[in-house]
Structures are given as C-alpha cells and as structure tokens.
C-alpha positions in Angstrom: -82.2 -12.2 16.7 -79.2 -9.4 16.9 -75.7 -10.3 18.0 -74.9 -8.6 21.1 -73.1 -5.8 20.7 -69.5 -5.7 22.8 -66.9 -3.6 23.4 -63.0 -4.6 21.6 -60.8 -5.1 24.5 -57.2 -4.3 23.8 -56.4 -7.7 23.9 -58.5 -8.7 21.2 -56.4 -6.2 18.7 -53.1 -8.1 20.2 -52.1 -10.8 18.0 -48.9 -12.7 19.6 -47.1 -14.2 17.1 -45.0 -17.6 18.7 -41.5 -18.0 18.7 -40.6 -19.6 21.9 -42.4 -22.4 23.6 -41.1 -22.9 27.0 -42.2 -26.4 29.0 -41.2 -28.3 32.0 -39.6 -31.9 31.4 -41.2 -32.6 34.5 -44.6 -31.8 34.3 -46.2 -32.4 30.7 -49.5 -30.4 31.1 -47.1 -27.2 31.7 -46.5 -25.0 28.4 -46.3 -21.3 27.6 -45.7 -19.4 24.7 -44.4 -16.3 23.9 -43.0 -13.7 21.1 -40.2 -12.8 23.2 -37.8 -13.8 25.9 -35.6 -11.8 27.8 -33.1 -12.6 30.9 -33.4 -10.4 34.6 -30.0 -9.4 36.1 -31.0 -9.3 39.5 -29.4 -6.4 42.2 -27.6 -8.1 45.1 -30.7 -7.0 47.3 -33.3 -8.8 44.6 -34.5 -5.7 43.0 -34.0 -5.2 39.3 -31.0 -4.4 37.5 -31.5 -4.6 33.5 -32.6 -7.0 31.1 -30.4 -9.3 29.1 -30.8 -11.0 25.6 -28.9 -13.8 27.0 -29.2 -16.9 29.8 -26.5 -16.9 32.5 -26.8 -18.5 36.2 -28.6 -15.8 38.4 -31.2 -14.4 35.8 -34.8 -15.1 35.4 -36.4 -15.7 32.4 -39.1 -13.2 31.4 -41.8 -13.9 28.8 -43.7 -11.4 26.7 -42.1 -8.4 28.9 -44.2 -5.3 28.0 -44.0 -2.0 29.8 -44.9 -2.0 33.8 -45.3 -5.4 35.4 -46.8 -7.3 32.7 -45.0 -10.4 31.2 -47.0 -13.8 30.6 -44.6 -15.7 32.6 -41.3 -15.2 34.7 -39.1 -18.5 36.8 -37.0 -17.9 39.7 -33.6 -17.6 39.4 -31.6 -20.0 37.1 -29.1 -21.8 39.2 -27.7 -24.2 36.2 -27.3 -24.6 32.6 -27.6 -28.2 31.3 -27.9 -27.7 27.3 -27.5 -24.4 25.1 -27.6 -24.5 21.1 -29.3 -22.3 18.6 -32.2 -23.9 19.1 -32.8 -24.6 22.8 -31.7 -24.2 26.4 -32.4 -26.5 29.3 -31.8 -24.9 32.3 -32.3 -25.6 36.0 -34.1 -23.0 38.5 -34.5 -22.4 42.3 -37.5 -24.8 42.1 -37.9 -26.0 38.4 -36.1 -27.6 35.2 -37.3 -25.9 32.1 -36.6 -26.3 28.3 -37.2 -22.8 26.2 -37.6 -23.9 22.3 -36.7 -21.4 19.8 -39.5 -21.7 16.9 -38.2 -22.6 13.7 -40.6 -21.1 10.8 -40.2 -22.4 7.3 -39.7 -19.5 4.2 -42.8 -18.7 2.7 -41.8 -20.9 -0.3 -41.3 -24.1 1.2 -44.5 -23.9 3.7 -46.2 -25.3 0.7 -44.5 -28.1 -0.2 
C-alpha cells in the first residue's frame, strides 16, 4: 500500500506557539488558546477604531488577530474589571465573565530539573 498523497494546507505550516489561555469561570468545557491578545477600541457607532495592547471597559478582547477578519476568538464588550496582575485578568463582558492567563514558560535551564 502507498500513503495517499495530499496537498499542505497553510495551516499545517502554522505552528501557534501558547501564551494565553483564556476560560470562562462559568462554564468549564470553554477554553481557547492563543499566541496573542490584543484589546478593540470601539467607534461610538460600533465600527472599529484601533487596537490596544491593554484591557479597559469598552474594548473586546481579540485572539490571534491576523490580517482581514481572522482571529480565533473575540468577546463582546468588557463592561468590568474584577482582577488585573501580571499574570491574569478577570473581566466581565456584555454576556460573559472571562479569565485570560498569561503563560509562564520556565528558562531553558530549569525545564529540566
């Protein structure tokens, strides 16, 4: 027998490395990762307005935001802040409560230990 011969897609040659794992308190079967996060600033009449490295009431979370209208996941708007540290944010939406974890990666000299 011969292996069947099929074409690469482009996302096979994409290799997401994960730094942020984003989950709902709420709902435990809900988790998605991502290699970057970035914050919407929203135009008064809901169209966009720029992208922001930081949270602040009235943006949306955007995950993996590549050129055009891909991203792997974006919330509504975020309404309320409940807990911000280096590490993670807890934050409130139109219609959710989600908590984005920053990965921590260990230096390549203590990964074996």
């Amino acid at each position: 027998m011969s292996k069947i011969n099929r074409p690469v897609l482009l996302v096979d040659l994409i290799k997401e490395e994960v730094n942020y794992y984003l989950s709902k308190p709420n709902d435990p079967s809900f988790l998605k990762t991502g290699e970057k996060v970035s914050w919407i600033r929203w135009n008064e009449n809901g169209t966009f307005r720029e992208l922001s490295p930081n949270i602040q009431v009235d943006t949306s979370l955007i995950m993996n935001p590549h050129f055009g209208d891909f991203f792997a996941w974006m919330t509504t708007t975020v309404t309320e802040i409940i807990e911000q540290n280096d590490s993670e944010i807890i934050f409130k939406t139109n219609n959710s409560l989600y908590k984005l974890e920053k990965v921590v990666s260990l230096p390549a000299d203590k990964e074996e230990e």
